[in-house]
C-alpha positions in Angstrom: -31.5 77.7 53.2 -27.6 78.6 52.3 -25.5 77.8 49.7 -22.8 75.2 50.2 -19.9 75.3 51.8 -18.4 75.7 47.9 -19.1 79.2 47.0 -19.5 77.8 43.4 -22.0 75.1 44.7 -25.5 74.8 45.7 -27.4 71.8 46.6 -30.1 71.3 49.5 -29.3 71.2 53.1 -33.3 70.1 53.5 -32.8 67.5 50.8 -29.4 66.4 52.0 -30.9 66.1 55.6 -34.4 64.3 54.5 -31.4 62.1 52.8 -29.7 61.2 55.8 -32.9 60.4 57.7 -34.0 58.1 55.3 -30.7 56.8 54.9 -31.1 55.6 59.1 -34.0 54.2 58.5 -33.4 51.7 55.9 -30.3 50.7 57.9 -32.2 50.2 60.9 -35.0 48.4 58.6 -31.7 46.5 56.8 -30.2 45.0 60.2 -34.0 44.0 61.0 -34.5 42.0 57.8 -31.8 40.3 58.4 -31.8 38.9 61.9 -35.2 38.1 60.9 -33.9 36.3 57.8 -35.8 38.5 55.3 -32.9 39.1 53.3 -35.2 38.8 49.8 -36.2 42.5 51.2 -33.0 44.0 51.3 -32.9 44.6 47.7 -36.4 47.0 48.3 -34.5 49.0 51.2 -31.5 49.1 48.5 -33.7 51.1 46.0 -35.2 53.4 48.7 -31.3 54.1 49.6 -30.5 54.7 46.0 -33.9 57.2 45.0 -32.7 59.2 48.1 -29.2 59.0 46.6 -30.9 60.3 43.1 -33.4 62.4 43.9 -32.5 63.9 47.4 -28.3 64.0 47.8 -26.9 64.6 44.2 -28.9 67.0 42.4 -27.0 70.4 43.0 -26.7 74.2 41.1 -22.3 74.5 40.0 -20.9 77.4 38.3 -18.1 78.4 36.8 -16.1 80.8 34.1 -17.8 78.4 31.7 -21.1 77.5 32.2 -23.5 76.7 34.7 -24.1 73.2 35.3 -27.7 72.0 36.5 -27.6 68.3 38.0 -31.5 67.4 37.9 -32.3 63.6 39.2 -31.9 61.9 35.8 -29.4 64.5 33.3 -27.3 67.3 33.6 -27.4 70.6 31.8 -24.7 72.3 30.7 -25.7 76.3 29.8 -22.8 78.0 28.9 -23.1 81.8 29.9 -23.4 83.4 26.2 -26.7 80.7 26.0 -28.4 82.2 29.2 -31.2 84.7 28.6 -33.2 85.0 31.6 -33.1 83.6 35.6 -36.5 83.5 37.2 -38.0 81.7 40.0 -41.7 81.9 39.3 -42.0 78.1 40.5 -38.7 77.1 40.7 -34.8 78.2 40.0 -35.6 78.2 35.6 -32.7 79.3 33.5 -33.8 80.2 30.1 -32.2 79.5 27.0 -33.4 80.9 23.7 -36.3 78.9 22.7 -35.8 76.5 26.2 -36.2 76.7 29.7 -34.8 74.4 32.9 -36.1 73.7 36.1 -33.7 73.3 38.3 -34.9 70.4 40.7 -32.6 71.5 43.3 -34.2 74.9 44.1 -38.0 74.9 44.2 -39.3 78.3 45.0 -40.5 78.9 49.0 -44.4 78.1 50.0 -46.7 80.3 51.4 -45.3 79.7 54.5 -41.8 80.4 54.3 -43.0 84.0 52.1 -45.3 84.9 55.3 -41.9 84.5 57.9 -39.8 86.0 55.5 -42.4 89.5 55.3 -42.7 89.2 59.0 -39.0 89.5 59.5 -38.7 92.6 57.1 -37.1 90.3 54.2 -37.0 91.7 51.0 -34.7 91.8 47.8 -33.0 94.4 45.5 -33.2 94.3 42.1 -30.0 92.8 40.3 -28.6 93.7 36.6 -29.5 90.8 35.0 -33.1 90.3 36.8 -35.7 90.8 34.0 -38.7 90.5 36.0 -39.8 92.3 39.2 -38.6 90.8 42.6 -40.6 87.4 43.3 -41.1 85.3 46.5 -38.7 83.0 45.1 -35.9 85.6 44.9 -36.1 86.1 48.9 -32.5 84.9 50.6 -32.4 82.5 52.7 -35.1 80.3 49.9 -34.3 77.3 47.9 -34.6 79.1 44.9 -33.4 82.7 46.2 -30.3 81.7 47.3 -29.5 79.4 44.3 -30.4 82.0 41.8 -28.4 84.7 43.6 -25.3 82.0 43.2 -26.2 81.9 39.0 -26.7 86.1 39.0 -23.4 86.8 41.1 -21.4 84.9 38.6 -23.4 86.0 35.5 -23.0 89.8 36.4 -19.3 89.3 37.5 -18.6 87.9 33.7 -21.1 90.5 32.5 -19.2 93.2 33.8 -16.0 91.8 32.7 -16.4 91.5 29.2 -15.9 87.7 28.9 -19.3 86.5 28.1 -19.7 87.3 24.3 -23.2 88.9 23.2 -25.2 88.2 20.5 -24.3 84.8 20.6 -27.3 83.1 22.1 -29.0 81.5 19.6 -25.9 79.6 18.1 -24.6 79.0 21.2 -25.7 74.9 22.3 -26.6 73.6 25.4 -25.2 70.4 26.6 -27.6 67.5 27.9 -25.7 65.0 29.9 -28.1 61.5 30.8 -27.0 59.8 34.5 -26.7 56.9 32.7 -25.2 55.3 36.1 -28.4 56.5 37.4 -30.3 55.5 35.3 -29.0 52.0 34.9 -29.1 51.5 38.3 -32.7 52.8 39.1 -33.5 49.8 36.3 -31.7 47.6 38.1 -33.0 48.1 41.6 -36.7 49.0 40.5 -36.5 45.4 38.5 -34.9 43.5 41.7 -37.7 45.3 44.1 -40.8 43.9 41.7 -39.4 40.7 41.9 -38.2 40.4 45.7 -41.9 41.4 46.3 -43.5 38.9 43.9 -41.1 35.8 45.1 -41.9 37.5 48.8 
């Protein structure tokens, strides 16, 4: 898996393809309803378009100068650099703030699988400044997690190095939580319309 085309971007090719898929599908399944006049249904196949909308195409990894900004399904995080403390991918991209960690839905770490394929090509990683923990599975390139992490340590070293990010700031330093209210409004919305197309169905 690769970063995006945005060098200061990440989201998931997989998830952005699983997207599209299901994406065809419900507009195959929408022309069906209605030439068979089950246009009551069309309100379920909306939600199914919206949850891959929310949970497979938006979430994404950004950084910046200022912070980096984790889109999960249902907020955004906003981590300025002097309040990150740790990177890991144990199960998943975490960034750790002091006190707080968070998952970043966007970059689970690889299964057994992908780990075997990536030892029998001869994959490894290097140790980076700002990696506290020994090497694991999900720091391996070409991973989810790996690849998205390397995005967050890149920039985080680079500022590091540069003297912007001030230290011993950490603890007074907050983090922003942003709801998707849109999101969330219109999961509401949807999830309410689908009970009730299926009940009056």
């Amino acid at each position: 898996m690769k970063p995006a085309a945005d060098p200061d971007a990440y989201v998931s090719r997989f998830n952005r393809a699983l997207a599209a898929l299901v994406w065809v599908l419900c507009a195959a399944s929408a022309v069906a309803l209605s030439i068979t006049g089950q246009e009551l249904y069309l309100i379920p196949t909306g939600f199914i378009v919206l949850l891959g909308w929310v949970f497979l195409w938006a979430p994404s990894v950004r950084v910046s100068d200022a912070a980096v900004t984790v889109r999960n399904p249902l907020r955004a995080i906003v981590i300025p650099w002097q309040a990150l403390i740790q990177v890991d991918t144990k199960f998943s991209l975490t960034l750790y703030t002091p006190g707080r960690s968070w998952p970043v839905w966007v970059a689970p770490a690889p299964g057994r699988g992908a780990v075997r394929r990536a030892n029998r090509a001869g994959t490894s990683v290097d140790r980076t400044p700002f990696m506290t923990v020994e090497p694991r599975p999900g720091d391996l390139p070409g991973t989810e997690s790996g690849d998205a992490a390397q995005l967050v340590r890149d920039r985080w070293s680079r500022l590091q190095a540069s003297g912007v990010i001030e230290a011993g700031v950490a603890e007074h330093t907050p983090v922003e939580i942003v709801p998707q209210r849109g999101a969330l409004i219109a999961l509401a919305v949807f999830g309410v319309g689908t009970v009730a197309a299926i009940l009056l169905g």
